[in-house]
C-alpha positions as CSV (number, residue, x, y, z in Angstrom):
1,X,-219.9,68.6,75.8
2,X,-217.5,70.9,73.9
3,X,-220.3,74.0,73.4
4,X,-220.8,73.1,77.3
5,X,-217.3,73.8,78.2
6,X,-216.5,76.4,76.2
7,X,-219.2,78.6,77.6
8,X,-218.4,77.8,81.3
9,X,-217.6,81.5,83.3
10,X,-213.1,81.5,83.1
11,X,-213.4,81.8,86.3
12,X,-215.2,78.9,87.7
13,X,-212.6,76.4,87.4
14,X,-209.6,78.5,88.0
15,X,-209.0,77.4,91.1
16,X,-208.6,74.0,89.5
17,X,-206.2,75.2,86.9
18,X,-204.3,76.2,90.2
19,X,-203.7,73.4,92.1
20,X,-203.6,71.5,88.4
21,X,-200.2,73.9,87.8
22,X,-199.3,73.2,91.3
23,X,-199.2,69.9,91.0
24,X,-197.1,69.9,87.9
25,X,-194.9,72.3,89.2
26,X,-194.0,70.3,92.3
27,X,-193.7,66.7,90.0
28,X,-190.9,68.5,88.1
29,X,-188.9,69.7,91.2
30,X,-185.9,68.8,92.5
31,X,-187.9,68.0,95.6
32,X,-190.0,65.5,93.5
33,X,-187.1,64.2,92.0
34,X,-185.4,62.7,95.0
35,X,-188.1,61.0,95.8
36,X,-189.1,56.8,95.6
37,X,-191.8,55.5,93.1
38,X,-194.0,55.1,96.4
39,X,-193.7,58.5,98.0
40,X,-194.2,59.6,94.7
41,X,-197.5,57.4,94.3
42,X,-199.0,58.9,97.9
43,X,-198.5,62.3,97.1
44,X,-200.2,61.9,93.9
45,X,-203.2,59.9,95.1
46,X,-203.6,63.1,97.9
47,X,-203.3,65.7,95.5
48,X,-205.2,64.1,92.5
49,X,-208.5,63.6,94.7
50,X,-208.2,66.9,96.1
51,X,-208.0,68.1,92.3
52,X,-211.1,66.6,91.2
53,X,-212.9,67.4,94.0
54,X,-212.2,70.8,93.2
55,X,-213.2,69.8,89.3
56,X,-216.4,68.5,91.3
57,X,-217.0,71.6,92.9
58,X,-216.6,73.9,90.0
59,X,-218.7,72.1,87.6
60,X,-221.7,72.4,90.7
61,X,-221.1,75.9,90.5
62,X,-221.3,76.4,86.8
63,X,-224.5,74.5,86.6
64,X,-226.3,76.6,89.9
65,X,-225.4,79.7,87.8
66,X,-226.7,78.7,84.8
67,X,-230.0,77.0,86.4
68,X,-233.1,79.0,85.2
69,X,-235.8,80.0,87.3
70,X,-239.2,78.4,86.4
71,X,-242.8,79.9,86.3
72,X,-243.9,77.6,88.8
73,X,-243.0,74.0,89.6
74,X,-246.1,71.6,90.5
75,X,-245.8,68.7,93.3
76,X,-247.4,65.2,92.6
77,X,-250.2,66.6,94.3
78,X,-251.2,69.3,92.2
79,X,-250.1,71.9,94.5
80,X,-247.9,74.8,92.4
81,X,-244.6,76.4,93.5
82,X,-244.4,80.0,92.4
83,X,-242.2,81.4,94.8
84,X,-238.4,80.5,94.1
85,X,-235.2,81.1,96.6
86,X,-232.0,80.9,94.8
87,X,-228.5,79.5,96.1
88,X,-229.9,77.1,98.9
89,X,-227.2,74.7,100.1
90,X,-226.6,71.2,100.8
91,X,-223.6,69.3,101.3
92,X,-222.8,65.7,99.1
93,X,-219.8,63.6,100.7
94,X,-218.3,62.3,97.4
95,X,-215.7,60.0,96.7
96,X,-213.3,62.5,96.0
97,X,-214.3,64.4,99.3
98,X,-217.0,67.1,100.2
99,X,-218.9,69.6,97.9
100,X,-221.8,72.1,98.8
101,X,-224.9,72.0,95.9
102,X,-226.6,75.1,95.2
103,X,-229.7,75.1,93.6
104,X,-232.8,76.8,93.9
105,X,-235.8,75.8,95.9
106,X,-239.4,76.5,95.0
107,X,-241.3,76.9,98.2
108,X,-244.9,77.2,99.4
109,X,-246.3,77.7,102.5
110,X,-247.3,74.2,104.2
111,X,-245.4,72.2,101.9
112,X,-242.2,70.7,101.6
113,X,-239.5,72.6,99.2
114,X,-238.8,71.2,95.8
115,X,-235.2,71.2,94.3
116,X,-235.5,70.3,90.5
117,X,-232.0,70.4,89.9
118,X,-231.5,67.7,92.7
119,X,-233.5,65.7,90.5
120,X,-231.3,66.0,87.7
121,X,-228.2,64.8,89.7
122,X,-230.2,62.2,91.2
123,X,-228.5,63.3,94.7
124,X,-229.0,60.8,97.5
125,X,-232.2,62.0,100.2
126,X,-228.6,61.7,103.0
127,X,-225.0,63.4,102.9
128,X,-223.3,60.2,100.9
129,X,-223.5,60.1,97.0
130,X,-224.2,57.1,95.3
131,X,-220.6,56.5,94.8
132,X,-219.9,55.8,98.4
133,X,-222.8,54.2,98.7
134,X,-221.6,51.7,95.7
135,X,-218.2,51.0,97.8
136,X,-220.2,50.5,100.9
137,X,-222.3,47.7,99.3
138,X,-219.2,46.5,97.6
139,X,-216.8,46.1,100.6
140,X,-219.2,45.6,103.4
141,X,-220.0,41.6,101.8
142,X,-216.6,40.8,102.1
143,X,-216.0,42.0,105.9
144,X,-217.0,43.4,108.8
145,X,-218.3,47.0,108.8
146,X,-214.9,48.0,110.4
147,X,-213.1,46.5,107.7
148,X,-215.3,47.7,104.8
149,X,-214.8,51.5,106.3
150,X,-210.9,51.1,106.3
151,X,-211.2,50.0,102.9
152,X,-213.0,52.6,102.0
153,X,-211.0,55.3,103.1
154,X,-208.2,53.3,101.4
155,X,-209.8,54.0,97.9
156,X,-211.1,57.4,98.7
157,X,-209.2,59.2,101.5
158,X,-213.0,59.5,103.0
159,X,-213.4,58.2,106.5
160,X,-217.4,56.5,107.5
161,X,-218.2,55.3,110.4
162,X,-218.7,51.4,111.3
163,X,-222.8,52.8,111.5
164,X,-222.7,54.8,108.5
165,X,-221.4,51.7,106.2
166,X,-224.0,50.0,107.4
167,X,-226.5,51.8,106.8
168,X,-225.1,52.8,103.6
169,X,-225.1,48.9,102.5
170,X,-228.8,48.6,104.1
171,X,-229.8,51.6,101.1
172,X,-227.8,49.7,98.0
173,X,-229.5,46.4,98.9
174,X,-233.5,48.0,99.4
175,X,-234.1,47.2,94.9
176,X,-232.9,43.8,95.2
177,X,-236.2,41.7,95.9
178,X,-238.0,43.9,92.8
179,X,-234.9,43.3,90.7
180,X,-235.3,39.8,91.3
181,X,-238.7,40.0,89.9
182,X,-237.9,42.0,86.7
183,X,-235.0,40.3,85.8
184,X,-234.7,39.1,82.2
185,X,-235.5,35.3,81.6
186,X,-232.2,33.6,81.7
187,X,-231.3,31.3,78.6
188,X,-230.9,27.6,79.2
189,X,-229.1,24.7,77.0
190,X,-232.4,22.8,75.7
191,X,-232.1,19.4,77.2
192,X,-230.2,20.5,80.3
193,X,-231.6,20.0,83.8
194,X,-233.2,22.7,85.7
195,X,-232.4,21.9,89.1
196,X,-233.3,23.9,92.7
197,X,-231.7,23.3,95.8
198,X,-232.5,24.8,99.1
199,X,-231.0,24.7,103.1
200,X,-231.1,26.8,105.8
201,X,-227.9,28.1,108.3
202,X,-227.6,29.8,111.6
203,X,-226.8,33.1,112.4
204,X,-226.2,34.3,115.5
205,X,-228.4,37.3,116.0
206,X,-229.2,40.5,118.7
207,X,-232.0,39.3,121.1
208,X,-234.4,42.3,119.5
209,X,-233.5,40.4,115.8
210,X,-234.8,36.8,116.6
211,X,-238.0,35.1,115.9
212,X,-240.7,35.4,118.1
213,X,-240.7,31.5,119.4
214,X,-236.9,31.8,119.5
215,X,-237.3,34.6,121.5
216,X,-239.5,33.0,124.4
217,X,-237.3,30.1,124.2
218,X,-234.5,32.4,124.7
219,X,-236.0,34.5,127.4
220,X,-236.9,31.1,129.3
221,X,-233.2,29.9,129.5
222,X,-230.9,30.2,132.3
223,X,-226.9,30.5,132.1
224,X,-224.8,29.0,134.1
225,X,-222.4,30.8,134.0
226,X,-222.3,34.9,134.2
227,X,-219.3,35.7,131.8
228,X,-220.0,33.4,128.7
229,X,-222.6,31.0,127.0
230,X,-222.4,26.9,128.3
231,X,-223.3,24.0,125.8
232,X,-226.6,24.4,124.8
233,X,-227.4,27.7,125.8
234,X,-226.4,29.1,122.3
235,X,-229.1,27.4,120.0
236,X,-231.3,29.9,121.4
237,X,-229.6,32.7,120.0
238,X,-229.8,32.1,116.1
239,X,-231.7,32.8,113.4
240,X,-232.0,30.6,110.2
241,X,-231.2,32.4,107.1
242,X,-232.9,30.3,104.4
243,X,-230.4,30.0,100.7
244,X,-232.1,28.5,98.1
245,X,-230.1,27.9,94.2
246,X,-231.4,27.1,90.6
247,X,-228.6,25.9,88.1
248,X,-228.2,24.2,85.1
249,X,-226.5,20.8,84.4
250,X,-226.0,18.4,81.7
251,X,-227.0,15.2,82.4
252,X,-224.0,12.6,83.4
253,X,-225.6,9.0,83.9
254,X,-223.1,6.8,86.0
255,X,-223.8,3.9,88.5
256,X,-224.0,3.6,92.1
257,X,-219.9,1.9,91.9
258,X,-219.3,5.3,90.5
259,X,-220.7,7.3,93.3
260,X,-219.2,4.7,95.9
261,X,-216.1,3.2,94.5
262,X,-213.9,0.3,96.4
263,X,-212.3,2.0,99.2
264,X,-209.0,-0.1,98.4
265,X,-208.8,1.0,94.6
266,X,-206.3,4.3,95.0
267,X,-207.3,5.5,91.3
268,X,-211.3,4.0,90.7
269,X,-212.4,4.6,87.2
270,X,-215.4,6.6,88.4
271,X,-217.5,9.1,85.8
272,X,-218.3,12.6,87.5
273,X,-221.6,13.8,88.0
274,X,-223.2,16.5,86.5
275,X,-221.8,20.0,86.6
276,X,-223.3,23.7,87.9
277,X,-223.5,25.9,85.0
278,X,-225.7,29.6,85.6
279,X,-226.1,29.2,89.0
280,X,-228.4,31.7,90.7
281,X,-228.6,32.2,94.4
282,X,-230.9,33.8,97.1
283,X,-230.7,34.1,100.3
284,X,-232.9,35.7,103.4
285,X,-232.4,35.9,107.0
286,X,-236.0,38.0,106.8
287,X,-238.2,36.0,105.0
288,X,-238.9,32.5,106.1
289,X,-238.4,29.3,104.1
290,X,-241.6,29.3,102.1
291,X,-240.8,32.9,100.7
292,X,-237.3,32.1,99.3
293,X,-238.5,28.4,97.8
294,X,-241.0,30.3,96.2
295,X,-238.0,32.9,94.6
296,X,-236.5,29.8,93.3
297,X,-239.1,28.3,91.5
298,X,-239.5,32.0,90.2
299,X,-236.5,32.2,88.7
300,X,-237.0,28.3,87.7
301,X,-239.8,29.6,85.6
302,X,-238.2,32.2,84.1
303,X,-235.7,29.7,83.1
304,X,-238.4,27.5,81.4
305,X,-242.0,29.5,81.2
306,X,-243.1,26.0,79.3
307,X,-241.8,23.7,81.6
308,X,-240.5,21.8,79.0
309,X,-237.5,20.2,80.9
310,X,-237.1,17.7,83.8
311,X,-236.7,19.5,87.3
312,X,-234.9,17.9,90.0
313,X,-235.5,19.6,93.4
314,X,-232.5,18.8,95.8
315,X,-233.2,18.5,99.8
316,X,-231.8,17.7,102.6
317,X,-234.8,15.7,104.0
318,X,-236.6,18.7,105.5
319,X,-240.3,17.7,106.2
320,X,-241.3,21.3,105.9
321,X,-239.1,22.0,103.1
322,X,-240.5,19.2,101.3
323,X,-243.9,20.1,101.7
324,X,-243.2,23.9,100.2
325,X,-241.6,22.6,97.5
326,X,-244.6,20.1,96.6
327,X,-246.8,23.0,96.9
328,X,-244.9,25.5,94.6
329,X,-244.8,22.8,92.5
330,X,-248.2,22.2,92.9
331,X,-249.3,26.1,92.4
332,X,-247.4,26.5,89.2
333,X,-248.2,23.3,87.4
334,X,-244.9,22.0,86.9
335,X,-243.7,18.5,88.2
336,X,-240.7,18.6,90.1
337,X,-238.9,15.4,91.1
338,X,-237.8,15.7,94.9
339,X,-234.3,13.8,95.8
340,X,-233.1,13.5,99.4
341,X,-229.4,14.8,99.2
342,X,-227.2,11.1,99.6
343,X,-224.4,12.2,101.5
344,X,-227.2,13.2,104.5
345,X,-228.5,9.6,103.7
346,X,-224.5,8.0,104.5
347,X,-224.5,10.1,107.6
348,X,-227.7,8.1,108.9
349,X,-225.7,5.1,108.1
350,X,-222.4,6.0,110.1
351,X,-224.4,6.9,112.5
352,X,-226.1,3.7,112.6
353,X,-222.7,2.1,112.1
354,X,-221.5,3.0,115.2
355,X,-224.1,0.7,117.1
356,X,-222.5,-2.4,115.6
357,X,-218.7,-1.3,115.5
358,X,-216.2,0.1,117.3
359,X,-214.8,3.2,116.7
360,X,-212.5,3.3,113.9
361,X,-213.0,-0.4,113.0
362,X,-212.4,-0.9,109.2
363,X,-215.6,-3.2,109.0
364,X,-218.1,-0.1,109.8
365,X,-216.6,1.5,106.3
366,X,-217.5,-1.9,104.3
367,X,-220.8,-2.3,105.7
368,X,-221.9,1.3,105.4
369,X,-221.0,1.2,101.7
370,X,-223.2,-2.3,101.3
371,X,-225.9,-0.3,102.9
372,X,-225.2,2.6,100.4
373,X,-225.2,0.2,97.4
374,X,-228.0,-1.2,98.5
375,X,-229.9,2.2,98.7
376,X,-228.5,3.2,95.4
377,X,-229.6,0.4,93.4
378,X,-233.6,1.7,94.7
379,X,-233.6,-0.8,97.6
380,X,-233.7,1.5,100.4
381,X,-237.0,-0.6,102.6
382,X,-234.5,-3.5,102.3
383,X,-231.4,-1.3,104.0
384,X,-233.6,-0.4,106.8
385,X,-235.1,-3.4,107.6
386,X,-231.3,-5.3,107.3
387,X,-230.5,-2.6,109.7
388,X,-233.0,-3.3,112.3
389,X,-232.3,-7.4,112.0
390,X,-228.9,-6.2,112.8
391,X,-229.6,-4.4,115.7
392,X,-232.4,-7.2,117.1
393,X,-229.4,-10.4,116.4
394,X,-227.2,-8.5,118.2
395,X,-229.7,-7.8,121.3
396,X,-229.1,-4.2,121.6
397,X,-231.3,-2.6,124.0
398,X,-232.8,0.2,122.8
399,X,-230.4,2.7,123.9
400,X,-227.7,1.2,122.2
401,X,-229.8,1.2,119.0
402,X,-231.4,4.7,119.0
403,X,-229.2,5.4,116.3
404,X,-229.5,2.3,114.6
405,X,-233.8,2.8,114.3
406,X,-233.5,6.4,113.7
407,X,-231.8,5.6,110.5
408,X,-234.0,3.2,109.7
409,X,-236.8,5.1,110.6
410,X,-235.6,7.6,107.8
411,X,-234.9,5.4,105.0
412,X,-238.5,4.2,105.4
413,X,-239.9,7.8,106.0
414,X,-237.9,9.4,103.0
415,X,-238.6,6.3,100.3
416,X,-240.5,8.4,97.6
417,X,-237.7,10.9,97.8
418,X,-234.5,8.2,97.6
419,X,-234.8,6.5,93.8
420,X,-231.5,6.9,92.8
421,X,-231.4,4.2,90.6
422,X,-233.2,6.4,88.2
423,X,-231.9,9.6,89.1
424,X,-228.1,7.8,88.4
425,X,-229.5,6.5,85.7
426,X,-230.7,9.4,83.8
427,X,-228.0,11.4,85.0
428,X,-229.3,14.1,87.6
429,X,-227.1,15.0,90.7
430,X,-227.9,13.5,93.9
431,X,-226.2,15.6,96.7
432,X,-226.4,18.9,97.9
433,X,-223.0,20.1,97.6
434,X,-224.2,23.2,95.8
435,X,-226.7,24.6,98.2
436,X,-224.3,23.7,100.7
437,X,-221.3,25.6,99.6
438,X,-224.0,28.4,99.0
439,X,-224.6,28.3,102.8
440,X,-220.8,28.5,103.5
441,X,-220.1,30.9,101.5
442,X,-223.1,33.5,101.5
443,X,-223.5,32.9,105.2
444,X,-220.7,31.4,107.7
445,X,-218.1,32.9,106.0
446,X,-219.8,36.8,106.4
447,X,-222.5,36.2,109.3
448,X,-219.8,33.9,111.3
449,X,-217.1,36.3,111.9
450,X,-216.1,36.0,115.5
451,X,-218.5,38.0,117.7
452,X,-220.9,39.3,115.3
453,X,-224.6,39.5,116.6
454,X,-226.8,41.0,113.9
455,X,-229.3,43.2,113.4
456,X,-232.5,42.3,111.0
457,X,-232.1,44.5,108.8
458,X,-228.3,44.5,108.4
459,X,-227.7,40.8,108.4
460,X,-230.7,40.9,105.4
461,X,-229.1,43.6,103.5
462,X,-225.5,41.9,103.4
463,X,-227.0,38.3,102.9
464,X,-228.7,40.2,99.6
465,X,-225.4,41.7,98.4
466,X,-223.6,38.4,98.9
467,X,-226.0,36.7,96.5
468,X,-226.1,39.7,94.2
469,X,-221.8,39.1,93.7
470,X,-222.4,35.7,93.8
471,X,-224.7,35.9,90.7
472,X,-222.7,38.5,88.7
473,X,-225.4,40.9,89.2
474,X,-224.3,43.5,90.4
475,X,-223.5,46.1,87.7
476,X,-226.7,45.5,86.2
477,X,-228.3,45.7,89.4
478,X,-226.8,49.3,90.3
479,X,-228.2,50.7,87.2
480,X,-231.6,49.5,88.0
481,X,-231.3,50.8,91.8
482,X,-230.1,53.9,90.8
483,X,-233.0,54.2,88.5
484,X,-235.2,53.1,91.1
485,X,-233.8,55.7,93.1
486,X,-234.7,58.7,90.9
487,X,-237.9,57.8,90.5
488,X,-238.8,57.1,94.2
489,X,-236.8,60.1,95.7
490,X,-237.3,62.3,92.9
491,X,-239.6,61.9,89.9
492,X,-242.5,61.2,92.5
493,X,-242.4,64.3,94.1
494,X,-243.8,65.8,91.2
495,X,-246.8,66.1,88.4
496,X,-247.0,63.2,86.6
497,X,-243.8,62.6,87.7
498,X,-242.2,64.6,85.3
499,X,-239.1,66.4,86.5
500,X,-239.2,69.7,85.6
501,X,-236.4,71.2,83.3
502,X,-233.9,72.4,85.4
């Protein structure tokens, strides 16, 4: 770096010695001197990008006159570039502002130029370097576009457009499913419990963006009224964006008194379940529900190749969720004990509750924990069928018991799926409240902002990001995209995708 600077031209980087003198000049002033801490602090952040824009600029310039002109430069197709034009242009929007690259291109007739020394910089195929690029992806999953652009040209002084961070945030997220894929086994405790949880949530997308039987559904339905949408008429306008997790957990055995303690003890002596520990998300607005199970017993595996520990697959009660995960399970030789998340199973039973009680009566609260006990303690045939003697000794007609048989109906349905007896027993968690903070917090809290309607691609490219922070990914993953990058935009361009020296 020394022998580098030492022989760059004097004059190349005079203009930066200027505005460097300039710059002290004016911060020992009297102007300067009069001035508040924050005035001070503006000033400075102005003049300090400007400077190493400049810096920017003149290293650009040392390196296009010091470029050597090849022989002949040879495309991935064998086709050779003798004929070279110096000094041609192209502008790079950086974080510290805009800079003009000149390089030289090697041309032939019919073919598209080649620009070796882009390759070396690994520029960007549009105006933005990767370093805007970076913020985009970075500030676009925790607001809206808008928000992610002022934030932007908060850190930079450069202004984007709503579009451009968009698309910007689109381009960080396209290495994330092949990251996925090659990403390094994560190591487990031996003896911990590998468990996968999955769900699904709304979001509300552009009629261009939904499935295609959503679509027809939607296209089918009249409004009511002109200016906005009447109950009902909005479940035709969302897409499910499927989530799936895989964590880690030590086992914590406890009973079913520790899951439902007396409502009238203030303080119960309860012992916790297990806890999250790694916890990896995915998420996909794109793919349906079969593709992202399928991610989560990937990174399962990678967890433990030799299935060697007890899996514990979470659900909400989803027939076809159920089934995928049987068939994952199924396709990779592992066995995977399905459990129905509980606290769906207690709303079944409030539900029910509500057929026998009046609203707010204290006596629906003891009976639905007897139900839950019983269902706890493995005896879940025995809480549906009390339920429907209930419902028959108390001559409901079957209106008033709809509720009543439909959580019957599941308790006998979901059976295999509700032993937890043994699950308390030898310690696995029983409820959901993972995947369903996942869902909250990778999609309502992003795709829900007030009058968002989303595009495929963007909602997909956000909901990728959002898991990528969510897993502490994403430095790692930037050096792998920008590596991706380079070889996509660049080294496969040319023979054997060698780049040549530049």
């Amino acid at each position: 770096m020394e022998a580098y600077a030492s022989e760059a031209p004097d004059d190349a980087f005079s203009e930066s010695r200027g505005r460097f003198e300039t710059v002290v000049s004016w911060l020992g002033s009297q102007e300067a001197a009069g001035l508040t801490h924050d005035v001070l602090e503006a000033r400075l952040a102005v003049d300090g990008r400007e400077l190493l824009r400049q810096l920017f600029q003149a290293h650009l310039e040392v390196r296009a006159q010091r470029e050597p002109r090849l022989a002949e430069v040879v495309d991935a197709d064998g086709v050779a570039r003798q004929r070279a034009e110096p000094d041609r242009e192209r502008g790079l929007a950086t974080v510290f502002g805009p800079v003009r690259v000149r390089r030289m291109a090697y041309r032939h007739s019919g073919h598209a130029d080649l620009h070796p020394a882009d390759a070396v910089l690994n520029l960007p195929t549009e105006k933005h370097s990767h370093g805007l690029r970076r913020l985009a992806a970075v500030e676009s999953v925790r607001g809206s576009f808008t928000d992610a652009a002022a934030a932007v040209a908060r850190a930079t002084g450069q202004r984007l457009g709503k579009r451009q961070v968009e698309q910007l945030a689109q381009r960080a997220a396209v290495d994330l499913d092949a990251f996925n894929t090659d990403r390094p086994r994560h190591l487990s405790v031996t003896g911990d419990l590998l468990v996968l949880t999955f769900d699904a949530k709304g979001v509300v997308m552009r009629p261009d963006a939904l499935r295609a039987a959503t679509a027809t559904a939607a296209g089918k339905a009249s409004r009511k009224l002109a200016t906005r949408l009447s109950k009902g008429e909005k479940r035709n306008r969302k897409r499910m964006a499927e989530v799936g997790a895989v964590y880690d957990a030590a086992p914590a055995p406890r009973t079913p008194d520790d899951v439902l303690p007396i409502a009238e003890d203030p303080h119960p002596a309860t012992r916790p379940g297990p806890k999250a520990r790694g916890k990896w998300l995915v998420a996909s607005v794109a793919k349906e529900a079969a593709n992202v199970i399928a991610e989560g017993f990937a990174e399962a595996t990678r967890r433990d190749p030799d299935h060697t520990r007890t899996w514990v697959a979470l659900v909400d009660g989803n027939a076809h969720q159920i089934e995928r995960v049987q068939a994952e399970a199924t396709a990779r030789g592992v066995r995977v004990t399905i459990v129905v998340d509980f606290v769906h199973v207690l709303e079944y039973l409030w539900q029910a509750a509500w057929c026998f009680f009046a609203e707010g009566d204290p006596a629906a609260e003891t009976w639905v924990r007897e139900q839950g006990l019983r269902i706890l303690h493995g005896r879940s045939s025995d809480a549906a069928a009390a339920i429907r003697r209930k419902a028959t000794y108390a001559k409901l007609q079957p209106g008033q018991r709809a509720s009543a048989d439909k959580c019957a109906n599941y308790l006998t349905s979901k059976r295999s799926y509700l032993d937890y007896q043994t699950g308390l027993e030898r310690g696995w968690p029983i409820a959901t409240g993972v995947i369903e903070g996942a869902c909250r917090h990778l999609v309502k809290d992003r795709m829900d902002i007030t009058g968002a309607r989303w595009g495929l691609d963007g909602a997909e490219a956000i909901l990728k990001l959002r898991a990528l922070h969510s897993n502490d990914d994403f430095d790692q993953y930037w050096a792998y995209h920008l590596a991706q990058e380079k070889r996509r935009t660049h080294e496969a361009r040319y023979a054997n995708q060698v780049i040549p020296a530049a």
